[in-house]
N, C-alpha and C positions, 0 to 999 in steps of 0.2 A: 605430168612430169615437167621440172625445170630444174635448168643446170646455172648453175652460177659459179662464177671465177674470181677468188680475192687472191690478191699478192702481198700480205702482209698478216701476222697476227693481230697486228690494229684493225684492218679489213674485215677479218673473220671473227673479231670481236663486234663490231658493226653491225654485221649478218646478222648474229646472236642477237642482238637486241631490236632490229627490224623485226625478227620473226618473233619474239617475244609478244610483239603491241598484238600481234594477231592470235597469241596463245591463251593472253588470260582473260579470265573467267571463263573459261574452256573447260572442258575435262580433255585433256591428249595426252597419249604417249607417244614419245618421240626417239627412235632408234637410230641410237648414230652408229654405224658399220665403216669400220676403216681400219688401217693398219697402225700400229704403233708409235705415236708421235705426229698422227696425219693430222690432228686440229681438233678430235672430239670436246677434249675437257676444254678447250677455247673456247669454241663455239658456244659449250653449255654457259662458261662465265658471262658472255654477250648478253645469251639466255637469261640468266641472273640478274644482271645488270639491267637490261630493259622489262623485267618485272620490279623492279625496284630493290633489289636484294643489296644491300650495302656490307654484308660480310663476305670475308674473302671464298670464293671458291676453288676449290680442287678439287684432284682426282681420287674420288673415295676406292682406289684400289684394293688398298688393305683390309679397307673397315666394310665393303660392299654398298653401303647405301649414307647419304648424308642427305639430309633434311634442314632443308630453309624457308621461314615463316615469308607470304607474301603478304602485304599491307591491306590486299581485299579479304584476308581470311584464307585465303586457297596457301597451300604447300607450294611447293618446285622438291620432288623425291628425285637426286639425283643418284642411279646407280652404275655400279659396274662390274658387272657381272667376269671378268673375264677369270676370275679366282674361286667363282662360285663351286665347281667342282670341290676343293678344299674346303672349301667351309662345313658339308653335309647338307641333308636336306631340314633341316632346322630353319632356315630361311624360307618365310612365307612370302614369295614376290605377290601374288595372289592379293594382298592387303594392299599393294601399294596401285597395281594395275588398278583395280576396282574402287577407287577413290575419285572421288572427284574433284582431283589437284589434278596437276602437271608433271609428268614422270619421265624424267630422259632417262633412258638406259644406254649403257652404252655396250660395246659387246652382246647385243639379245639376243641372239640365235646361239648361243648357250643353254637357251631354256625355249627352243621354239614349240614346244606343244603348251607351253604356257602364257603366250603372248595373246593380245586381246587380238579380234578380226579387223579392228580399228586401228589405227596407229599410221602415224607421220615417220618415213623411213629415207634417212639422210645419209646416201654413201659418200666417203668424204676420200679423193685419191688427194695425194701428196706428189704432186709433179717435179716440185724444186726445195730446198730451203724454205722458200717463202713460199709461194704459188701452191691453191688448194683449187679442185674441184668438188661442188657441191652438188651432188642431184638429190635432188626433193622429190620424191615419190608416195602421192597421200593415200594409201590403200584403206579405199570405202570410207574417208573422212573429209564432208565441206572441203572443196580444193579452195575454200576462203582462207584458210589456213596460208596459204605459198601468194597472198594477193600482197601489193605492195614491195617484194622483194626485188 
């Protein structure tokens, strides 16, 4: 377990891209859990950003999942499940967990008897405007994942 403190979105952009150099060529899911505005889709941009991804990122709220090429051939399947109820069960998360890209979810425990045993789980509290706490919790994956940060 590690907690880490940024005060800023530029910071928490930062983060995102630190943990990134240690995500690719990985297979991980990464579960970001937090409240409303607490920094998820930031962090994933970071994410984006330190995989090399040059198009913009957002929050695939509406659309549930967005999809970004990485330059080693690996994806970044970015979801969000928090709408998933609405959508139906037509939605195979199943395809995306069992790939061997890099899959942030955000909201997962919407669909917890379908999440792998593996996975990198990121509770993110919102203290201030600015100020985020991160704790990194790697259940039963390489703690190489959280090294460097």
């Amino acid at each position: 377990m590690k907690t880490i403190y940024t005060y800023s979105a530029e910071e928490t952009l930062a983060l995102g891209e630190k943990l990134a150099r240690n995500l690719i060529d990985k297979h991980v899911v990464v579960l970001l859990e937090g409240d409303l505005a607490s920094g998820k889709t930031t962090l994933t941009k970071g994410i984006a950003k330190g995989l090399g991804i040059e198009k913009t990122v957002n929050s695939p709220t509406f659309t549930i999942l967005k999809v970004y090429p990485i330059n080693n051939g690996q994806k970044l399947y970015h979801l969000d499940l928090y709408r998933l109820s609405e959508v139906g069960s037509d939605f195979d998360l199943e395809d995306y967990i069992d790939s061997d890209d890099i899959v942030v979810i955000e909201w997962p425990f919407q669909v917890n008897e379908l999440l792998p045993n593996e996975y990198l789980l990121i509770k993110i509290e919102k203290l201030d405007d600015n100020t985020r706490v991160f704790h990194f919790d790697s259940h039963l994956l390489d703690e190489e994942v959280l090294d460097n940060l």
